[in-house]
C-alpha positions in Angstrom: -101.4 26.2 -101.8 -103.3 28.4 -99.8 -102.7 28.5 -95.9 -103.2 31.0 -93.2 -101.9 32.7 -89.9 -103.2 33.5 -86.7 -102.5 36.6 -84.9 -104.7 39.8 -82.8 -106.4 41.9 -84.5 -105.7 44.9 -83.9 -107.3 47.9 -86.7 -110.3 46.5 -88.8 -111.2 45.8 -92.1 -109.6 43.6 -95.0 -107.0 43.7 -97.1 -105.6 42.1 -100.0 -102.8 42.5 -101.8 -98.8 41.4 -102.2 -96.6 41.1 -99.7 -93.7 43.1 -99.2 -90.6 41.6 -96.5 -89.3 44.0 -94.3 -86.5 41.4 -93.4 -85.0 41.9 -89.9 -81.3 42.8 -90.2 -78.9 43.2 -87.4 -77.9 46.8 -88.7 -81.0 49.2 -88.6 -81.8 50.2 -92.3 -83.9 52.5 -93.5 -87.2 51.7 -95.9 -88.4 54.0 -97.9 -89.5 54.6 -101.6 -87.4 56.8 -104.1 -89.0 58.5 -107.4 -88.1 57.5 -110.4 -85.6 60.2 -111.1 -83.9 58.8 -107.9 -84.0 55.6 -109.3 -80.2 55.5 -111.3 -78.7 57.1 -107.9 -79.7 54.3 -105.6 -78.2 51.8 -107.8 -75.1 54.1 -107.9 -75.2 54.2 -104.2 -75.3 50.2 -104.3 -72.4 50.3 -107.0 -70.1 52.2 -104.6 -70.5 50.3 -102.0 -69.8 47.0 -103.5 -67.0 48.4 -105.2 -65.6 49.5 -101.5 -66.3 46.1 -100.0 -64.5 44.4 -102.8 -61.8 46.9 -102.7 -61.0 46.1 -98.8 -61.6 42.2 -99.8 -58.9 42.3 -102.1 -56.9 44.4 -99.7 -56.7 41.8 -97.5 -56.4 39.3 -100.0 -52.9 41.3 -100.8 -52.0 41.6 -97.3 -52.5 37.7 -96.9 -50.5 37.3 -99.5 -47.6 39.5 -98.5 -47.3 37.2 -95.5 -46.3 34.5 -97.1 -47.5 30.9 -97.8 -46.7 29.9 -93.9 -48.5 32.4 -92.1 -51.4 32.8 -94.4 -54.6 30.8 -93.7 -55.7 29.2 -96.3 -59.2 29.0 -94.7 -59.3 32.9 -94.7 -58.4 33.0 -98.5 -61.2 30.7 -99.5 -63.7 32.3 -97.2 -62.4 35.8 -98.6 -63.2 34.5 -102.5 -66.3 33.0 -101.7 -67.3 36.5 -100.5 -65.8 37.8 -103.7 -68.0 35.7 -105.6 -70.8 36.8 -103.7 -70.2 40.6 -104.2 -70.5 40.0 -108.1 -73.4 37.1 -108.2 -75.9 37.9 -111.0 -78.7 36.9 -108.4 -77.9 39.5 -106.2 -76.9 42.5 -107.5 -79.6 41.7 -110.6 -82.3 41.0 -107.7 -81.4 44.4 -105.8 -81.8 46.4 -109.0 -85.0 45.2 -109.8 -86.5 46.3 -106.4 -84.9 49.8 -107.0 -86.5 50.0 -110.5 -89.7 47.9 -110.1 -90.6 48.6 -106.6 -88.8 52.0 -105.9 -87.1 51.0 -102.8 -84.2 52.9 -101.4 -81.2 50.7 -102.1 -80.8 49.7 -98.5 -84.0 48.5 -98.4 -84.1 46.6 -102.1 -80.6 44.9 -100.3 -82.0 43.2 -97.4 -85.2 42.4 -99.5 -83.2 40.2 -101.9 -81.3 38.8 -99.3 -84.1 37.0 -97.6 -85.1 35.7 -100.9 -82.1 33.8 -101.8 -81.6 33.4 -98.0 -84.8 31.1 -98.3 -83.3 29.6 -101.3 -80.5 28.4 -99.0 -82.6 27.3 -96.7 -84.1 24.5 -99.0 -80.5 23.2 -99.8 -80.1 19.6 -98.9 -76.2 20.1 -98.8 -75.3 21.0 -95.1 -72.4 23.2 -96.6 -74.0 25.1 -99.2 -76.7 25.8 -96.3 -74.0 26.9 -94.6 -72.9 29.5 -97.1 -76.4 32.0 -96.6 -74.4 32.8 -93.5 -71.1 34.1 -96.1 -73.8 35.9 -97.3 -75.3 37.6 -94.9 -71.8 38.8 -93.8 -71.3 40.2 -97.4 -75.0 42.1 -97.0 -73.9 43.8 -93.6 -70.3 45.0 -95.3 -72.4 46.5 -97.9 -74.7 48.0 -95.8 -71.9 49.5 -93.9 -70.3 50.8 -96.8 -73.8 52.4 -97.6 -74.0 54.0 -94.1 -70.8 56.5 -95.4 -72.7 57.4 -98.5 -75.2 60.3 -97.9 -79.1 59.4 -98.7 -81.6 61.8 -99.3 -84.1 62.5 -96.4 -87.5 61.2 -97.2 -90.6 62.7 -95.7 -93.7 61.9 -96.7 -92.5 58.9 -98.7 -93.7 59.3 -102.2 -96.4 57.1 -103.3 -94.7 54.7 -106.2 -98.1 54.6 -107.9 -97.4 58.5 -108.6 -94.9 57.2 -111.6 -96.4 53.9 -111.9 -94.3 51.7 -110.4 -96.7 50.2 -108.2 -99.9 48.9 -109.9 -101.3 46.4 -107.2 -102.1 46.7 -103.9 -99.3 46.0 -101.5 -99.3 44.6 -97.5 -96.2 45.1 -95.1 -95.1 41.8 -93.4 -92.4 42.3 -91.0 -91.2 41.4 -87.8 -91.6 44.1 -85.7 -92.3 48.1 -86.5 -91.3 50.5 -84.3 -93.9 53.5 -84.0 -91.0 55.6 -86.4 -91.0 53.1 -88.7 -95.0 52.8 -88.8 -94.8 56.8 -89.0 -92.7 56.2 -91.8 -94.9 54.4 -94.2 -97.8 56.6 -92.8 -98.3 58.5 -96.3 -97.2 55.7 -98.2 -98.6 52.7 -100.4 -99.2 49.9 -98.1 -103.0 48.8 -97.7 -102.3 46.5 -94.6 -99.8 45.1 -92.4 -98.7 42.2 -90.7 -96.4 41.8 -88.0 -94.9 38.7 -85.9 -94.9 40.5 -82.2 -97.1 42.7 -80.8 -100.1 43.1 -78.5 -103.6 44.9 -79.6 -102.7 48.4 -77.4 -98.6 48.1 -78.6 -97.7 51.3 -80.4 -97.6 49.8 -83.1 -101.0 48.4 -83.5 -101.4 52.0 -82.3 -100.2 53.8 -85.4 -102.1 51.1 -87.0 -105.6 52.2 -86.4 -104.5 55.7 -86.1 -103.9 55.2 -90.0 -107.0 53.3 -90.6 -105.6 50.3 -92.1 -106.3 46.3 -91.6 -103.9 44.9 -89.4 -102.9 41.7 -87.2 -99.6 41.5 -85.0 -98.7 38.9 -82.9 -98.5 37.0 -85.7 -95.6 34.9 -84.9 -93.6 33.0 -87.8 -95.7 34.8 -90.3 -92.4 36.8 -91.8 -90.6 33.5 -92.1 -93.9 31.9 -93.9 -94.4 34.6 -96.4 -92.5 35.6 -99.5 -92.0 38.4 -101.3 -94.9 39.0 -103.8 -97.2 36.6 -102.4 -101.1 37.6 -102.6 -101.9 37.9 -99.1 -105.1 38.6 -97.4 -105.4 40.8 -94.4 -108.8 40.5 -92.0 -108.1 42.6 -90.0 -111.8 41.8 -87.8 -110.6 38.3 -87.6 -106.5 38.4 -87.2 -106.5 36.0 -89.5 -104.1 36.2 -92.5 -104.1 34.1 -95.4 -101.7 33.3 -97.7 -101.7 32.3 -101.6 -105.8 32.4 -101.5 -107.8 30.6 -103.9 -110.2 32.4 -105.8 -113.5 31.6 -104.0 -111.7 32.9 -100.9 -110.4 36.3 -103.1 -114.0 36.8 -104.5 -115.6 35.9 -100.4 -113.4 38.6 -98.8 -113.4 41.0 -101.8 -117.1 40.5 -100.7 -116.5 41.7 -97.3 -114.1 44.4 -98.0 -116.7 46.0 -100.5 -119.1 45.6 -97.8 -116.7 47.5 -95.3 -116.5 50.2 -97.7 -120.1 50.8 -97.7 -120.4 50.9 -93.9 -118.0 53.5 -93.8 -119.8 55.3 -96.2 -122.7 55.3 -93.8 -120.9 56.6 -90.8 -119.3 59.0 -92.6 -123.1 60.6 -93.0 -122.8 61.0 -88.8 -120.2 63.8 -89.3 -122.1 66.7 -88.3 -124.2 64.7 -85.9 -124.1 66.1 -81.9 -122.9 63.5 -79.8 -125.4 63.2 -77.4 -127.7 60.2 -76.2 -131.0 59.5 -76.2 -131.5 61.3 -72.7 -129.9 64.5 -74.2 -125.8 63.6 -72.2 -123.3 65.8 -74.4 -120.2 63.7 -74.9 -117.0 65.2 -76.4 -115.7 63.3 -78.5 -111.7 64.0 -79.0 -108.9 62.8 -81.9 -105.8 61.4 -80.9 -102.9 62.7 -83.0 -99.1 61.7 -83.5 -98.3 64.7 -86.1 -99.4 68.0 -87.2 -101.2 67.0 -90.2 -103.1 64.7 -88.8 -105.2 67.7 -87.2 -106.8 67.5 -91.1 -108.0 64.1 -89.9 -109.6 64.8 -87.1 -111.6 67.4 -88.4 -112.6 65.4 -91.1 -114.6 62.9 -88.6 -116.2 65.7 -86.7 -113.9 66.0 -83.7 -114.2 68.7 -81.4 -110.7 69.2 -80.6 -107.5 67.2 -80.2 -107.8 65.1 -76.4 -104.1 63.8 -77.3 -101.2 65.2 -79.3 -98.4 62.9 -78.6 -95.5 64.9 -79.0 -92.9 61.9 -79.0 -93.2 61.2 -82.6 -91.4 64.2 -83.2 -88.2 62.7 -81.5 -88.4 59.8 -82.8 -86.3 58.3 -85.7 -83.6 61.3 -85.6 -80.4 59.2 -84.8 -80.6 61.2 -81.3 -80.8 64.8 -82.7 -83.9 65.9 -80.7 -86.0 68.8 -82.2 -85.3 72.4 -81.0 -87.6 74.6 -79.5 -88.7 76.6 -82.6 -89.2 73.1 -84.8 -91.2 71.9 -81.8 -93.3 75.8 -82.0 -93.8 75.5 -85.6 -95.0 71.8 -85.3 -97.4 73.1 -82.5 -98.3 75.7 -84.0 -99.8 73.7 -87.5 -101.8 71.2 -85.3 -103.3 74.1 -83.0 -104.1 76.2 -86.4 -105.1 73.0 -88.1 -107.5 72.8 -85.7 -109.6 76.0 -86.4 -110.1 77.0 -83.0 -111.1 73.8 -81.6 -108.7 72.5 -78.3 -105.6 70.8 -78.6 -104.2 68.7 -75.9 -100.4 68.4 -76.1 -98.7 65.7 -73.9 -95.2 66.4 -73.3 -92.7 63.9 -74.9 -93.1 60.3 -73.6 -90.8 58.0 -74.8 -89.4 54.5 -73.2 -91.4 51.1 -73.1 -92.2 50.5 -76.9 -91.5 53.6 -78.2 -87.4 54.2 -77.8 -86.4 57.2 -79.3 -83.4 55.2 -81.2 -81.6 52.2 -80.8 -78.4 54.3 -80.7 -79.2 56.8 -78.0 -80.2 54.0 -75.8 -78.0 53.9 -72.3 -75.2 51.5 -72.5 -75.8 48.4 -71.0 -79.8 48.7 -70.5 -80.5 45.7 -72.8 -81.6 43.6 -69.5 -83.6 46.7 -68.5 -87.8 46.7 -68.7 -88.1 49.6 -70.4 -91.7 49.8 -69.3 -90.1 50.6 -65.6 -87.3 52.9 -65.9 -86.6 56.5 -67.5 -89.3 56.9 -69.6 -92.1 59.6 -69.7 -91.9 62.6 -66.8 -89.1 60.6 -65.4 -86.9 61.3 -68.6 -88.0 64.7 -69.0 -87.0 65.7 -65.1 -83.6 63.9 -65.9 -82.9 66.5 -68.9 -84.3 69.8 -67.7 -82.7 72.1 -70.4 -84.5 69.6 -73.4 -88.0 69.7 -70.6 -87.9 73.5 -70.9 -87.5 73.8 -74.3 -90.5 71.5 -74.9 -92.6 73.4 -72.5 -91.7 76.7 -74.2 -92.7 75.8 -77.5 -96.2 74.6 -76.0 -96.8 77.8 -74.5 -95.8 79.7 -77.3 -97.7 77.8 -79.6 -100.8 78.3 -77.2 -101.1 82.0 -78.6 -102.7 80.5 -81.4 -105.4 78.9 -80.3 -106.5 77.0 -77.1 -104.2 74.8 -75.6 -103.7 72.2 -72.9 -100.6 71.3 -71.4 -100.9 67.6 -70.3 -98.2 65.5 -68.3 -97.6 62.0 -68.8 -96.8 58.9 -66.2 -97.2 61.1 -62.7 -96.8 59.1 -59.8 -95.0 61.5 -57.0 -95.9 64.6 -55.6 -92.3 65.4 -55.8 -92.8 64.8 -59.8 -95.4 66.7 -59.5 -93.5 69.9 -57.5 -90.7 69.6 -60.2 -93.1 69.8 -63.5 -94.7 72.3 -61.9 -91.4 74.4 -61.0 -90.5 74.1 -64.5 -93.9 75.4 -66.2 -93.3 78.4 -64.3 -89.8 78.8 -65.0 -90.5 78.0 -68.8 -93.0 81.2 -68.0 -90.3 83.1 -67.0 -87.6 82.8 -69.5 -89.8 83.4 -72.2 -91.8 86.5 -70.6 -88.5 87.7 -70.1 -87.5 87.2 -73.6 -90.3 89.1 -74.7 -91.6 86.0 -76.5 -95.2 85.9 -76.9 -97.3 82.7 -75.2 -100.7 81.5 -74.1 -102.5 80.7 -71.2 -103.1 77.0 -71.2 -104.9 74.5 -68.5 -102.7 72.2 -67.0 -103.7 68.2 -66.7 -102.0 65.0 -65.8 -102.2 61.7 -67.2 -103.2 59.0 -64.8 -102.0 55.1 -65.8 -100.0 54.1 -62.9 -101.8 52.6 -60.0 -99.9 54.7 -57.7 -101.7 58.0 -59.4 -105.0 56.3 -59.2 -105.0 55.6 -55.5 -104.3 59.5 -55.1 -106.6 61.3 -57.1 -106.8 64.0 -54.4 -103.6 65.0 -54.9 -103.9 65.5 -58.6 -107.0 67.8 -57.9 -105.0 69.4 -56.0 -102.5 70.8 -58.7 -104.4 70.4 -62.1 -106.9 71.3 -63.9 -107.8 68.5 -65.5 -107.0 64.5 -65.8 -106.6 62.4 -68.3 -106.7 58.5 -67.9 -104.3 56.3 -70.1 -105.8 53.1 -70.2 -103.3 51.6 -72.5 -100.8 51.3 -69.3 -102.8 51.7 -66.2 -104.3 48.5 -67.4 -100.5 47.1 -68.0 -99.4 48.2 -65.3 -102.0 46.9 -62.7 -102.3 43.8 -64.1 -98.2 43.1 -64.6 -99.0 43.1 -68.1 -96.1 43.6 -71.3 -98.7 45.0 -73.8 -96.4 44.5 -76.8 -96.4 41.2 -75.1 -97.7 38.4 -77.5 -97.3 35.7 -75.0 -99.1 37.0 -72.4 -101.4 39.2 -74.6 -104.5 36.8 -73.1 -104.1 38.5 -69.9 -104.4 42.3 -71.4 -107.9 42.9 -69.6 -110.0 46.3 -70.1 -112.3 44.7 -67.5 -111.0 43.1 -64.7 -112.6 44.6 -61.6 -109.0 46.2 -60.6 -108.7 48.2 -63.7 -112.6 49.3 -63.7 -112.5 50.2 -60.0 -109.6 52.4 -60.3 -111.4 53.7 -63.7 -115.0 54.2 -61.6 -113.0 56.2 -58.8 -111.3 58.4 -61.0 -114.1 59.5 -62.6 -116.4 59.9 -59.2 -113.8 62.4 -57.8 -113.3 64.3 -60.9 -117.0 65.0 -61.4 -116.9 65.8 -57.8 -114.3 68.5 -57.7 -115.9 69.9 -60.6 -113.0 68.5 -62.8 -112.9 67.7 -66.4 -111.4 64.2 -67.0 -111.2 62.0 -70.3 -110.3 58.8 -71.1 -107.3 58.6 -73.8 -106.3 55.2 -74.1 -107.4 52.8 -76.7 -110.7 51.9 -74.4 -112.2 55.4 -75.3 -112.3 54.0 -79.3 -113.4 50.4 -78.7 -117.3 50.3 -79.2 -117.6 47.3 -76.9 -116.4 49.6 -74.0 -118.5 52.8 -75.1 -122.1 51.7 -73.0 -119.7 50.8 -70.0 -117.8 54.2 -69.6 -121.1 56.1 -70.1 -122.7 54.0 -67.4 -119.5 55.0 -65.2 -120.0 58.9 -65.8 -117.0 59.3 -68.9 -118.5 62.6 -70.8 -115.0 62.9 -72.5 -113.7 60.4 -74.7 -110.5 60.9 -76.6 -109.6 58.4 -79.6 -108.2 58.0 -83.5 -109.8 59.8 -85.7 -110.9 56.5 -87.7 -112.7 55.6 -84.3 -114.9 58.6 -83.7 -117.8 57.5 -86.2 -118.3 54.5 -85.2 -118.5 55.6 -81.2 -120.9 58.5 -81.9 -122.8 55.9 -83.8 -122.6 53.8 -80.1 -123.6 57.6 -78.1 -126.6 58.0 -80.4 -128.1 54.6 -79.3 -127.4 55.1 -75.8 -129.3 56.3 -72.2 -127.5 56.8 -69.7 -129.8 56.9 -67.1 -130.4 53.5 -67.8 -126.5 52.3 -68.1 -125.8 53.9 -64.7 -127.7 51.0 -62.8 -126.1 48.4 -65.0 -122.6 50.0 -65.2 -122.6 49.6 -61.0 -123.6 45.8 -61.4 -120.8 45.5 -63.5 -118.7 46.8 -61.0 -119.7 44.7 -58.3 -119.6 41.6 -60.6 -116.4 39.0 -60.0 -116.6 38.3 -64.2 -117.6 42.0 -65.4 -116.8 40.6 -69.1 -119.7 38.0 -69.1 -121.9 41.5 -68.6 -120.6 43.2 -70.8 -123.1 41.8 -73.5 -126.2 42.1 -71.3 
């Protein structure tokens, strides 16, 4: 019976296909898909470990045993055979294998996959004690998974695509609980044509990575994982964030209808490539890519950007079990996006991690689960904390800036003693590596403003950079007291309130008056329902996905600016700017 879900939508377009359950485990596990020669080692890998776990079953078993009848617990025994009979259950083991061989998952991932469908099978039970028994086996999951954590896996980058050998011959939708923004980056090259997540606000990393890959999505989705099942047809709108489950045909055929028609206005934009940006009374706007990797540089000059405005350097800490990238991986990652970019600017933000986008669970401080993450050691603050890994990252940017023109920008600035420090530490990056004999580059300095605090003291910034570069995504959450991967409060998240467009308008106004470049880098610059409003405000410098570029310049080309000056400032002065926005 067909039903559906409600959640934001946060990257456009539709998708249909089957679901695939990233079940939530209390063990982090790794998803990733295996080719098919990799196929009989994964199921070894399972083997091995279920052979250990029995092995220390039946250890205790003897050791129970060896204590005698009075000081055994005969409780204990029964639990232990019950796990026993778990560990060699037809269902599971049979169900694990056929992900590895059907599917291609990794064998970690085919695990927790077959556990939350006989999980749900448990659920249904009407005996309160055979219920009880999905929790035996979600104990016996976790021992495996263990046991699987001693047993090297291959690293997987790029994440084949199981269609390459077959394996895969429908379309196939993520539904999970959460993503982190490593996780997204992991299925970045892979099969999945959508997602679906139950948390999440529309500017959360995740929903980030989502539109960065140009795929339908919906988060804040609540109980959708729970509602789901593995192989179910799902549709994906992602203009709606609306998900619908088990669709009848007439609904299949309508939004197979709308996805074809998606497809065709791409096809149109796509003929704006090689278009100038400029508006009807002859403004040129630059219009930037946003970047997470390397290769994504390929991307962004795919859509006709004229340079990377935002090359977030995090992603290549993240997921590495705390084993941070060197200075020469860091160069040579540089170093592809800057040449990837044929001569065209690249912005590179130092690394900002924190808030949503930890670098692992198991490099997090102890005792920091009661922590907002949002407000503590995150960005500048946790690169001034760990000056050696700071200079290393500053070296590699300046080394990669030999190759092609560079800017060096700063993330979450709020102190002029921040600002001292970074400074200090450019120069003595400068130093070390001139006295090395290292080549490097010149590159313009700029700073990130998305604290309130920043905002209120342009000047100051003018003082020491070159150029600024306004984060919308958190100046907005942070003036408003705002969790953006916040669901519950994710009504609240407002572009527009008269705080967040007066501390936009000001900006702006000084930087054109010091004869400063600034940009807008948050996901405001790609949202076409915001494009008229920056213009009006004086933004000549927008910096966005690369999947969002078209359909802006498509926005610029329509536009004078003359005219949305006048109408930008009544906005401004209004108490409700969003019931202008439509004017």
């Amino acid at each position: 019976m067909s039903f559906s879900v409600h959640g934001l939508a946060v990257s456009r377009g539709i998708a249909i296909g089957r679901a695939v359950i990233v079940a939530s485990s209390r063990i982090d596990v790794a998803h990733y898909f295996v080719q098919t020669e990799q196929v009989e080692g994964e199921i070894e890998r399972l083997r091995h470990a279920r052979n250990e776990v029995a092995a220390e079953i039946l250890k205790v078993q003897q050791s129970l045993h060896d204590l005698g009848p009075s000081d055994a617990h005969p409780e204990l025994t029964a639990l232990l055979d019950v796990h026993l009979m778990l560990l060699q259950d037809e269902q599971l083991t049979g169900g694990v294998k056929h992900w590895i061989v059907e599917r291609h998952y990794n064998a970690e991932w085919a695990l927790t996959t077959q556990l939350e469908v006989i999980a749900r099978q448990f659920d249904e039970m009407e005996d309160p004690y055979l219920r009880e028994r999905k929790a035996d086996l979600e104990q016996v999951v976790e021992r495996i998974l263990r046991a699987m954590r001693g047993v090297s896996s291959p690293v997987v980058s790029g994440h084949p695509h199981p269609g390459q050998d077959n394996a895969v011959d429908v379309p196939l939708v993520l539904i999970a609980h959460d993503l982190s923004p490593a996780d997204m980056l992991q299925f970045k090259q892979s099969v999945f044509a959508g997602f679906v997540t139950d948390v999440g606000g529309k500017t959360s990393h995740t929903a980030i990575v989502a539109r960065s890959m140009d795929i339908p999505a919906v988060v804040g989705a609540r109980s959708a994982s729970q509602l789901i099942e593995q192989d179910d047809w799902v549709i994906i709108d992602g203009d709606a964030g609306v998900v619908v489950i088990d669709p009848s045909p007439i609904l299949l055929a309508e939004y197979g209808f709308k996805q074809r028609q998606g497809e065709v206005e791409r096809e149109r934009l796509s003929r704006l490539k090689n278009t100038p940006a400029v508006t009807l009374d002859g403004q040129k706007i630059e219009l930037l890519a946003n970047i997470e990797q390397p290769e994504d540089a390929v991307g962004a000059l795919k859509t006709g950007a004229v340079g990377v405005g935002l090359f977030r350097s995090e992603f290549l800490f993240m997921g590495r079990n705390g084993k941070l990238p060197d200075e020469e991986e860091q160069y040579q990652a540089y170093k592809r996006a800057v040449e990837g970019m044929q001569g065209l600017p690249v912005t590179i933000r130092t690394v900002d991690v924190g808030a949503d986008k930890p670098l692992d669970r198991v490099a997090q401080r102890a005792g920091e689960d009661h922590l907002n993450p949002a407000l503590g050691l995150r960005a500048i603050r946790w690169s001034l904390a760990d000056p050696a890994m700071f200079l290393a990252q500053l070296r590699a940017i300046l080394r990669s800036a030999a190759h092609g023109p560079v800017n060096l920008l700063v993330p979450m600035l709020a102190h002029a003693s921040e600002i001292r420090q970074t400074l200090a530490l450019i120069n003595r990056a400068r130093e070390q590596l001139e006295a090395a004999g290292v080549r490097q580059g010149a590159v313009k300095l700029g700073a990130m403003i998305e604290v309130p605090a920043a905002a209120l003291t342009i000047p100051l910034f003018l003082k020491h950079f070159d150029f600024l570069s306004i984060g919308t995504n958190d100046l907005i959450q942070y003036t408003l007291a705002i969790d953006r991967a916040d669901e519950a409060v994710s009504h609240l998240y407002d572009p527009v309130h008269p705080a967040v467009l007066h501390l936009l308008a000001n900006t702006i106004t000084q930087c054109h008056a010091q004869g400063k470049g600034v940009s807008v880098c948050g996901e405001m610059a790609g949202d076409v329902a915001m494009t008229r409003l920056l213009l009006g405000l004086g933004l000549r410098s927008f910096s966005m996905h690369p999947s969002q570029i078209l359909a802006v310049k498509q926005q610029i080309l329509r536009c004078d600016t003359t005219r949305l000056q006048t109408w930008a400032q009544t906005v401004l002065a209004a108490e409700d700017p969003a019931a202008l926005m439509t004017d």
